[in-house]
C-alpha positions as a Python dict, from the first residue, in 0.01 Angstrom:
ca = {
    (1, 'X'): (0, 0, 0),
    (2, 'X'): (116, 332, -98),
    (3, 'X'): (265, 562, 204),
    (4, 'X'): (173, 900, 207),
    (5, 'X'): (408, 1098, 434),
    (6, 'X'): (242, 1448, 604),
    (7, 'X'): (392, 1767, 781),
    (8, 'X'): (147, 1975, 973),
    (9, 'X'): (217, 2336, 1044),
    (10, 'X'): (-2, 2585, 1230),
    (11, 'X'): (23, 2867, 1521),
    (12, 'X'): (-101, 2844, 1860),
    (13, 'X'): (-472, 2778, 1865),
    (14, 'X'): (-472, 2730, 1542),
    (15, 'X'): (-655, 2357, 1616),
    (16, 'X'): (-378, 2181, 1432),
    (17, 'X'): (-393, 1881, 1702),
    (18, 'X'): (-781, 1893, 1671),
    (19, 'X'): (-762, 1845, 1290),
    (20, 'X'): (-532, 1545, 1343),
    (21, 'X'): (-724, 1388, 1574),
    (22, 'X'): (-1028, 1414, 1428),
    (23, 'X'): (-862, 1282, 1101),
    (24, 'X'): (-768, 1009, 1340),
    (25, 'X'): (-1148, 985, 1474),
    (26, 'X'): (-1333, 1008, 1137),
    (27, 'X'): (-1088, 702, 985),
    (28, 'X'): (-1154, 518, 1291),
    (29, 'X'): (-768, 484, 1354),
    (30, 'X'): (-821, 560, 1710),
    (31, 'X'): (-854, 271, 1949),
    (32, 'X'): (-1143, 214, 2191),
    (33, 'X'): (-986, 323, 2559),
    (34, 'X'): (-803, 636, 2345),
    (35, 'X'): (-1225, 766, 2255),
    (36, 'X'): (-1293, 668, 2624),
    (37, 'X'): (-972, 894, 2757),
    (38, 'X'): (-1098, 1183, 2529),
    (39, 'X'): (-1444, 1167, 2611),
    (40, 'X'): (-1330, 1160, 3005),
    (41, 'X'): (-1087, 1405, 2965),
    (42, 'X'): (-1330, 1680, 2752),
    (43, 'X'): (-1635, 1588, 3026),
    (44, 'X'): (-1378, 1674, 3282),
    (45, 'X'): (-1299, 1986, 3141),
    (46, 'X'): (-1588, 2100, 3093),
    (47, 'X'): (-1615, 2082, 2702),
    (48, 'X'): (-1970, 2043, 2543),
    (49, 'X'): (-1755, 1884, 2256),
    (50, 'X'): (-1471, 1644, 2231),
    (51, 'X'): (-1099, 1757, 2273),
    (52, 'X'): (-915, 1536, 2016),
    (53, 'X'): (-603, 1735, 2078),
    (54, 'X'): (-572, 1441, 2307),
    (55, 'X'): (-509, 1243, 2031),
    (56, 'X'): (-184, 1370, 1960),
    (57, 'X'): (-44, 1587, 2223),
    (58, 'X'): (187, 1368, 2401),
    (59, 'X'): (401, 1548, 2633),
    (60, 'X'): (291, 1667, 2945),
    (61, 'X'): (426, 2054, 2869),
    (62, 'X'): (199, 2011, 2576),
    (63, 'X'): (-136, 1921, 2753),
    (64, 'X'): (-60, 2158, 3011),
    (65, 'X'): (-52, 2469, 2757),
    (66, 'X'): (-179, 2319, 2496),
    (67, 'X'): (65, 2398, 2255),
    (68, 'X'): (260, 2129, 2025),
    (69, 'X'): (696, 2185, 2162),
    (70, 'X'): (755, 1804, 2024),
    (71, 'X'): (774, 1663, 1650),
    (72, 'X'): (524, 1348, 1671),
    (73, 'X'): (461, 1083, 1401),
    (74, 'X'): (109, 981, 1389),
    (75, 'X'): (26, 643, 1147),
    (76, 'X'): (-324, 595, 986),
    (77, 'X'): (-465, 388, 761),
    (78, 'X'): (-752, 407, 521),
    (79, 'X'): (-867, 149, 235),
    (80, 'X'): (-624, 345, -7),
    (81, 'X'): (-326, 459, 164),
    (82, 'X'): (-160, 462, 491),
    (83, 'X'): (-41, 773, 647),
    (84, 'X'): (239, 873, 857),
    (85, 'X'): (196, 1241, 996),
    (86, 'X'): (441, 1486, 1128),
    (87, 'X'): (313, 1699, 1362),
    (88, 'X'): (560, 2023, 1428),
    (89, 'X'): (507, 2332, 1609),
    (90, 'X'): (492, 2656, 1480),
    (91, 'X'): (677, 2851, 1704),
    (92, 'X'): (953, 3018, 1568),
    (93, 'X'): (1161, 2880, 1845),
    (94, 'X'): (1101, 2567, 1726),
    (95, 'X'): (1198, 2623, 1365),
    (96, 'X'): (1426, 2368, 1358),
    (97, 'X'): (1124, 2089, 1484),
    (98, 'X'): (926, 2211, 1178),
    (99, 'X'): (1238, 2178, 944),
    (100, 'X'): (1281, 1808, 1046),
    (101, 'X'): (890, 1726, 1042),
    (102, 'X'): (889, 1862, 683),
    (103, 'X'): (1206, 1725, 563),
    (104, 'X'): (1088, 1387, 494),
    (105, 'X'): (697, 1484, 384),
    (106, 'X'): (576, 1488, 43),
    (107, 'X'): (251, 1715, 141),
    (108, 'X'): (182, 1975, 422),
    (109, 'X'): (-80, 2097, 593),
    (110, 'X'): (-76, 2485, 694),
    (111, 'X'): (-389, 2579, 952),
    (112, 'X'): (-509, 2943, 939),
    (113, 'X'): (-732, 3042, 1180),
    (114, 'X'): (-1016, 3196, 999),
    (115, 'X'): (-995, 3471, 1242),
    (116, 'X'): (-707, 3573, 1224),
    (117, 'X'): (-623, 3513, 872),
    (118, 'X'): (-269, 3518, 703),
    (119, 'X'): (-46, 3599, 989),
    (120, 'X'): (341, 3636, 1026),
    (121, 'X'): (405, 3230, 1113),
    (122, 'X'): (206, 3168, 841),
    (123, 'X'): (487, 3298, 626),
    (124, 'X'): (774, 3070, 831),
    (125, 'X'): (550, 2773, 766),
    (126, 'X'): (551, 2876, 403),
    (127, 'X'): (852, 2957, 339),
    (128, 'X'): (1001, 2613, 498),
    (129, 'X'): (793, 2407, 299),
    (130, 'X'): (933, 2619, -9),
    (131, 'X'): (1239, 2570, 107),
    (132, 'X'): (1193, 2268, 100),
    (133, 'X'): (1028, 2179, -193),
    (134, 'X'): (744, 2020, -24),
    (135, 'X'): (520, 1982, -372),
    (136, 'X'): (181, 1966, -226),
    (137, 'X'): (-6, 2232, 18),
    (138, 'X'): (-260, 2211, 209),
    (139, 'X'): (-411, 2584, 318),
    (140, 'X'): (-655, 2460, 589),
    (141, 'X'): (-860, 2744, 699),
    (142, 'X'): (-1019, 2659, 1019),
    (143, 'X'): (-1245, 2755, 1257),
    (144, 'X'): (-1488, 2836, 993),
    (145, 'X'): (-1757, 2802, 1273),
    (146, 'X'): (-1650, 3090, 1465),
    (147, 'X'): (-1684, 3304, 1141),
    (148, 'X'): (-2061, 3195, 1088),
    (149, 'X'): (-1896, 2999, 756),
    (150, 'X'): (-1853, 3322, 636),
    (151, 'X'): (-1718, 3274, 206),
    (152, 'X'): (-1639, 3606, 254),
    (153, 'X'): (-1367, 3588, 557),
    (154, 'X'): (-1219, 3260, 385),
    (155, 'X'): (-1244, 3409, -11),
    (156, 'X'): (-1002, 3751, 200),
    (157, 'X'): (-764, 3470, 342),
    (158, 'X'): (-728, 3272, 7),
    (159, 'X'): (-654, 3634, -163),
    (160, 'X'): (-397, 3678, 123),
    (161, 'X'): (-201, 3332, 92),
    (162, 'X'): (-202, 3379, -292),
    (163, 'X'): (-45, 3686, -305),
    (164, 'X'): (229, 3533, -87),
    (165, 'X'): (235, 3197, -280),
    (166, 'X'): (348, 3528, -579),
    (167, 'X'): (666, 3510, -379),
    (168, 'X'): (757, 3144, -394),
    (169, 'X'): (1026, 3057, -638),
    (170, 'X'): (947, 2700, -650),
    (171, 'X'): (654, 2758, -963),
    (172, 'X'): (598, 2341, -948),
    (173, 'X'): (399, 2354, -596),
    (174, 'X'): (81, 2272, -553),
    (175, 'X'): (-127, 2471, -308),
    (176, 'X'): (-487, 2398, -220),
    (177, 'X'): (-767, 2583, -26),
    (178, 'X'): (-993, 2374, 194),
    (179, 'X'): (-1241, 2592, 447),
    (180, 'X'): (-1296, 2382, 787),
    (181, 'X'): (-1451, 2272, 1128),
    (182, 'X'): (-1196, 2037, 1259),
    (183, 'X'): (-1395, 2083, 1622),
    (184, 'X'): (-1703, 1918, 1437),
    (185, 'X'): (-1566, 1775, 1147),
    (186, 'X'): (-1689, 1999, 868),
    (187, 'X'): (-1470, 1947, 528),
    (188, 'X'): (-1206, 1704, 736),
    (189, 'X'): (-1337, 1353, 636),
    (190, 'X'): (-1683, 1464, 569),
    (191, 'X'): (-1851, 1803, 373),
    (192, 'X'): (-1998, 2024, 580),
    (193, 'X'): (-2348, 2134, 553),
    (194, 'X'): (-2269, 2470, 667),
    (195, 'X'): (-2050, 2560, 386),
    (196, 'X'): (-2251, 2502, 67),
    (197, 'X'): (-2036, 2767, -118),
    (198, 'X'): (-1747, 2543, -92),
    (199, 'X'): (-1767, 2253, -361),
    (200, 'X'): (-1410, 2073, -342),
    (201, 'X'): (-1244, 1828, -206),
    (202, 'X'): (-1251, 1749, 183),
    (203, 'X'): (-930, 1760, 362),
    (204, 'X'): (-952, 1378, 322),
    (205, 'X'): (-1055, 1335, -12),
    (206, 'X'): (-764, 1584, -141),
    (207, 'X'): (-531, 1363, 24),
    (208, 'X'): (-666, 998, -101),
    (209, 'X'): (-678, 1140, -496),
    (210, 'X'): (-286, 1219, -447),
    (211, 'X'): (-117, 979, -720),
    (212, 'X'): (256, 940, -650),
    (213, 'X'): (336, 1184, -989),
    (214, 'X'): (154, 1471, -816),
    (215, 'X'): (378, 1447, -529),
    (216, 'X'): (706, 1312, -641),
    (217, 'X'): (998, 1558, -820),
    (218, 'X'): (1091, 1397, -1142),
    (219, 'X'): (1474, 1380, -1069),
    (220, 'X'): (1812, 1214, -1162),
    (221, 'X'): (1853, 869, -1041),
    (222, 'X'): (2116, 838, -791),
    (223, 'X'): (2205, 509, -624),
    (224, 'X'): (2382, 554, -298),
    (225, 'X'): (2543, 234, -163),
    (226, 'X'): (2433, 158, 180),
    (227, 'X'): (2613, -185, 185),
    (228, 'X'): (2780, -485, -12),
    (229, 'X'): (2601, -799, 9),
    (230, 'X'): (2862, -1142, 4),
    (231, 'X'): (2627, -1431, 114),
    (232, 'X'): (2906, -1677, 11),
    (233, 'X'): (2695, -1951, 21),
    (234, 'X'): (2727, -2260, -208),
    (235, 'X'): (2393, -2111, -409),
    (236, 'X'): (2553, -1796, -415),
    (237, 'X'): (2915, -1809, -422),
    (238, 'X'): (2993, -1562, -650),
    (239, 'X'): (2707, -1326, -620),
    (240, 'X'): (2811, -970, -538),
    (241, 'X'): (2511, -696, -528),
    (242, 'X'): (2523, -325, -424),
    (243, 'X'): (2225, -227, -178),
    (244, 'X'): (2060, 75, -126),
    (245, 'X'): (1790, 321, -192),
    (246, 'X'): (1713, 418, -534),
    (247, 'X'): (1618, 859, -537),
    (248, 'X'): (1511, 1051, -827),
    (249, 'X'): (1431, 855, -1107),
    (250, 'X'): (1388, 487, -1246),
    (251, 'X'): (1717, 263, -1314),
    (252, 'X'): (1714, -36, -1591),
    (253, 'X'): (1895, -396, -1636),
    (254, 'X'): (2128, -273, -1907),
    (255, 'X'): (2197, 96, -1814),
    (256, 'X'): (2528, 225, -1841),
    (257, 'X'): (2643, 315, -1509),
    (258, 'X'): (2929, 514, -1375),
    (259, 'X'): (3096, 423, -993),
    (260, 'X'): (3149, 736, -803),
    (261, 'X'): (3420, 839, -684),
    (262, 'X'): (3651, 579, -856),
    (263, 'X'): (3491, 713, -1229),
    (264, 'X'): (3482, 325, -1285),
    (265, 'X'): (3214, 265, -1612),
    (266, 'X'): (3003, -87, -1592),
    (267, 'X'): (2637, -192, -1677),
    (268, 'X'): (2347, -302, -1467),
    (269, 'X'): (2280, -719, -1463),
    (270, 'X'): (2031, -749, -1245),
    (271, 'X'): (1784, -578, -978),
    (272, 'X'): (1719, -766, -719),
    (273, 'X'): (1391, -623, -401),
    (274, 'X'): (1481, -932, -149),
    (275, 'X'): (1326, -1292, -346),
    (276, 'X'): (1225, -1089, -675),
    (277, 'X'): (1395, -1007, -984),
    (278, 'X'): (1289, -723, -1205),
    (279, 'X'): (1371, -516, -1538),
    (280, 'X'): (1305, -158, -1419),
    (281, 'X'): (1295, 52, -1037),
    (282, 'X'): (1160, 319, -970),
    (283, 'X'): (1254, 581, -730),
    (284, 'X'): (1220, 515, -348),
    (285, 'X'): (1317, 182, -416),
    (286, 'X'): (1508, -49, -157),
    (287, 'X'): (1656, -281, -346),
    (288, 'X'): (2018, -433, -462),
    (289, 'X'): (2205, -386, -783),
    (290, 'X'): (2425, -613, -998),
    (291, 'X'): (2693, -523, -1211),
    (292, 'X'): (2847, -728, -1512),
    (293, 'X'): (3211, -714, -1386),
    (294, 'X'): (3355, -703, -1008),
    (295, 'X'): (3491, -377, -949),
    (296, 'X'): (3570, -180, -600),
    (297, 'X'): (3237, -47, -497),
    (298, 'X'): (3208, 10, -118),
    (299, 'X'): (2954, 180, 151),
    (300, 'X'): (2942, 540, 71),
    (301, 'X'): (3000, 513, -372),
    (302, 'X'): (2740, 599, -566),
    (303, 'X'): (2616, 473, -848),
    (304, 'X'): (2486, 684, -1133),
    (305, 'X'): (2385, 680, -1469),
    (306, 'X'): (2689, 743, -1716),
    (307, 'X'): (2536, 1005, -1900),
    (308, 'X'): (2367, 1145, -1548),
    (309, 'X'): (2708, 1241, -1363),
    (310, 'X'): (2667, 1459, -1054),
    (311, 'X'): (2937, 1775, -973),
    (312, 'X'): (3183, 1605, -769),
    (313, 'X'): (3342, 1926, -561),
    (314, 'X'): (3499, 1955, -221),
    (315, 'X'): (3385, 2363, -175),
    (316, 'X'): (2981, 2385, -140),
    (317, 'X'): (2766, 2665, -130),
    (318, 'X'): (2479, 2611, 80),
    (319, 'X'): (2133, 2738, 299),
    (320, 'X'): (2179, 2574, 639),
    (321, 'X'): (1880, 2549, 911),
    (322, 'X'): (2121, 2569, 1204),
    (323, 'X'): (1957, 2362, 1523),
    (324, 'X'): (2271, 2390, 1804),
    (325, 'X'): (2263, 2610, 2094),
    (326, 'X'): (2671, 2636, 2034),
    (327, 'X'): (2674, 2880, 1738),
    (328, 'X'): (2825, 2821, 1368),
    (329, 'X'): (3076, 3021, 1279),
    (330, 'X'): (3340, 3021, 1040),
    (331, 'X'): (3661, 2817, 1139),
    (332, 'X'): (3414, 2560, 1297),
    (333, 'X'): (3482, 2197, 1187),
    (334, 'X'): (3173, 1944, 1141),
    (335, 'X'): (3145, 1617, 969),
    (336, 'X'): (2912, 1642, 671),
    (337, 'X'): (2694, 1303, 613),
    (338, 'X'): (2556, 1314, 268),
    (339, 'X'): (2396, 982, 172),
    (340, 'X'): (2589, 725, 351),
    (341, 'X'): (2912, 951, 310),
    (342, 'X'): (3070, 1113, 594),
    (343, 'X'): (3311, 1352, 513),
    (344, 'X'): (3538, 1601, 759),
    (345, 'X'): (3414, 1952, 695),
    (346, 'X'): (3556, 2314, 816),
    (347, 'X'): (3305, 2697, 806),
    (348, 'X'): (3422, 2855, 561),
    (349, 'X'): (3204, 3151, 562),
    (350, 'X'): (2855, 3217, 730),
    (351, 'X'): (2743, 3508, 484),
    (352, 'X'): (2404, 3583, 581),
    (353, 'X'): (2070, 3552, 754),
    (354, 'X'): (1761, 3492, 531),
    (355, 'X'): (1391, 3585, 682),
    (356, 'X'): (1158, 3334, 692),
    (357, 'X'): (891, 3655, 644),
    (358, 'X'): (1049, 3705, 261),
    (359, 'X'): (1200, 4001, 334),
    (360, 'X'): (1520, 3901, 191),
    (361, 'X'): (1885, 3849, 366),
    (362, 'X'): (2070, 4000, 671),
    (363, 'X'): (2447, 3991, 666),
    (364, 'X'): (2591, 3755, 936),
    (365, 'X'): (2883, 3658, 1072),
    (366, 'X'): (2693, 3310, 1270),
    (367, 'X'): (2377, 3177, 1312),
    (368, 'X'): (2215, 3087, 1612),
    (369, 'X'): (1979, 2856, 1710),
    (370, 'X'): (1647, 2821, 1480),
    (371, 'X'): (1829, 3046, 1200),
    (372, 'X'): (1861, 2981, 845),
    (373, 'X'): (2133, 3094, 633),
    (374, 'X'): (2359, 3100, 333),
    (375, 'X'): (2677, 2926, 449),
    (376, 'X'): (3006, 2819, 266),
    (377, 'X'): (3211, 2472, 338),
    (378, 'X'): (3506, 2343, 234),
    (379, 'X'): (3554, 2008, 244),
    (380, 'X'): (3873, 1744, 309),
    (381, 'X'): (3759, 1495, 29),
    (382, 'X'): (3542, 1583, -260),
    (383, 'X'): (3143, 1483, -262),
    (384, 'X'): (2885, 1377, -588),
    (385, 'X'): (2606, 1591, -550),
    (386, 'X'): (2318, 1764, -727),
    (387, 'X'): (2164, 2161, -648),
    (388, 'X'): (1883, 2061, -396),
    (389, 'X'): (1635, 2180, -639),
    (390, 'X'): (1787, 1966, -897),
    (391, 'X'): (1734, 1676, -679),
    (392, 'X'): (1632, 1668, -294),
    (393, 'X'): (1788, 1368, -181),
    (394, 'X'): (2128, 1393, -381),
    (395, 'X'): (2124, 1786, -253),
    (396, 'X'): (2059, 1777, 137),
    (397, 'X'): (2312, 1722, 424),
    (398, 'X'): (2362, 1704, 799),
    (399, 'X'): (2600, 1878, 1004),
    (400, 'X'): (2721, 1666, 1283),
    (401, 'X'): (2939, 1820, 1593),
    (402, 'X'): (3282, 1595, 1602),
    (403, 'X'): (3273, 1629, 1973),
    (404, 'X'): (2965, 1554, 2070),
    (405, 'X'): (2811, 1367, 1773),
    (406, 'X'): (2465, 1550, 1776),
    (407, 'X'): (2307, 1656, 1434),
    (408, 'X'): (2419, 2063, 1458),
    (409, 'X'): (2266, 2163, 1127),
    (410, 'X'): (2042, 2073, 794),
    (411, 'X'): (2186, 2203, 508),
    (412, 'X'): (2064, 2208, 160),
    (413, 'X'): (2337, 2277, -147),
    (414, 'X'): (2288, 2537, -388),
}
């Protein structure tokens, strides 16, 4: 079954818990004594309605302010597809939370309260997902019933969000407008009754007619080698295969292939996804690759299409979302992990900070924590890589702290 992956974005109040939950609800995906906690915990407080911010809201500091601090993965299923949902915060001291949530999704959901329309986070949560090319948007406008399902209020917020979607330089998005009650359901899983005006899709609906093309960048393929598989057993004595996951684009039994870094030319024998054999893969493939002669491939090579070669540089120029309290500046030394390469890196310039509002670049000497900025690297051994617009998963890096060994930084290669 096809897995759709799902960042959520919102302010505070903005009911982004509530519309989670009550996708949760309305797909039945929530079990039996999780309804019974809600309904206790909503009688309890009062409510003449049921809190399925519950439903999501794990940590205690959440609950208590009812306000989303953590990144939590939420899995649902439905006859078509299965689900796995990000749900970040929206503060902008937790822009480094959203960054992660949305690094891995191929749609997003932004909530707008209907009240207060198009608002300053609205841009951050924008501006990440252009940032990283997140193809499909959701603009949720919610609340609706505090509004008296007024077309007018949502028609002024859809006028708003498009004249900032004017400022996006990624032309391929998609963006959506969906008007909602995620208290009582309204346009979640279900039309509502009290919005006649609106005639598309539910929030549901939009997300079950999503076909892999819509939400997919057609890339280049890029193969990097997670492992070498040797079973040396008497049925497979000489079998050498290359595993890994397959990004970008689809790879055939009788490409030409190039080995990276080694340059080393060859031609694909075989695909191999664990018992099966097949012709053709297609991207987001897990699977293992034969060549027709035995040449040095290790963990960390890539494997690439001959006439598809990557830049293969050791100075990058890139926009990092920096995520340590200990500041980067220039001088600093990191280790870069791109793919399954790890490579020794050192600062070599932090040049600016950009605003997550559009209103362009500040000049910088760091960043601090929750910043995002256009930072130089030099490297001590030269990586294969593609612009991150060219192709997301050949473009992106982490920053890792050699002392410590946290993740310091995202970065994304220009």
């Amino acid at each position: 079954m096809e897995v759709l992956k799902i960042a959520t974005a919102g302010s505070v109040d903005d009911g982004k818990s509530t519309l989670i939950g009550r996708l949760l609800y309305d797909t039945k995906s929530l079990t039996t004594d999780k309804i019974e906690a809600i309904e206790k915990s909503s009688k309890q407080k009062g409510y003449d309605y049921l809190d399925f911010s519950l439903a999501t809201d794990g940590l205690v500091a959440e609950r208590e302010q009812g306000i989303t601090i953590d990144v939590a993965h939420i899995y649902f299923s439905t006859a078509k597809k299965s689900y796995i949902i990000a749900d970040t915060p929206g503060h902008v001291e937790y822009t480094r939370n959203m960054v992660t949530g949305a690094s891995t999704s191929q749609v997003s959901i932004i909530l707008i309260d209907a009240r207060k329309g198009v608002i300053e986070q609205t841009y951050r949560h924008f501006f990440i997902n252009n940032l990283l090319r997140v193809k499909d948007v959701i603009v949720a406008v919610n609340k609706m019933d505090l509004v008296d399902y007024s077309e007018e209020v949502y028609n002024k917020i859809k006028a708003d969000f498009q004249a900032l979607n004017a400022k996006s330089a990624f032309k391929e998005q998609n963006v959506s407008y969906i008007p909602l009650s995620a208290i009582n359901g309204g346009n979640v899983a279900d039309k509502s009754e009290n919005m006649p005006w609106y005639t598309g899709q539910t929030v549901l609906e939009h997300l079950e007619s999503l076909e892999p093309n819509d939400i997919y960048e057609n890339g280049i393929a890029r193969f990097p080698v997670q492992t070498v598989i040797r079973p040396k057993t008497e049925e497979y004595h000489d079998f050498r295969g290359y595993a890994g996951k397959l990004y970008g684009n689809t790879i055939k039994v009788g490409d030409a292939v190039t080995v990276l870094p080694s340059l080393t030319e060859s031609t694909v024998t075989n695909i191999h996804f664990f018992d099966k054999q097949f012709d053709e893969a297609t991207a987001g493939s897990s699977i293992t690759i034969e060549l027709d002669n035995d040449i040095n491939v290790t963990r960390g090579d890539m494997i690439v299409k001959s006439n598809e070669l990557p830049k293969i540089e050791k100075d990058i120029t890139t926009t990092v979302c920096w995520m340590d309290s200990k500041k980067l500046v220039a001088g600093a030394k990191y280790y870069v992990q791109h793919n399954s390469n790890r490579v020794l890196a050192k600062i070599d310039s932090v040049k600016n900070v950009i605003a997550t509002d559009y209103s362009g670049t500040t000049p910088a000497t760091q960043l601090a924590i929750n910043e995002i900025g256009e930072v130089t690297i030099k490297l001590s051994k030269a990586i294969y890589f593609d612009a991150y617009t060219d192709n997301k998963s050949n473009g992106a890096f982490i920053l890792i702290d050699a002392a410590t060994n946290t993740t310091a930084g995202v970065g994304f290669i220009k």
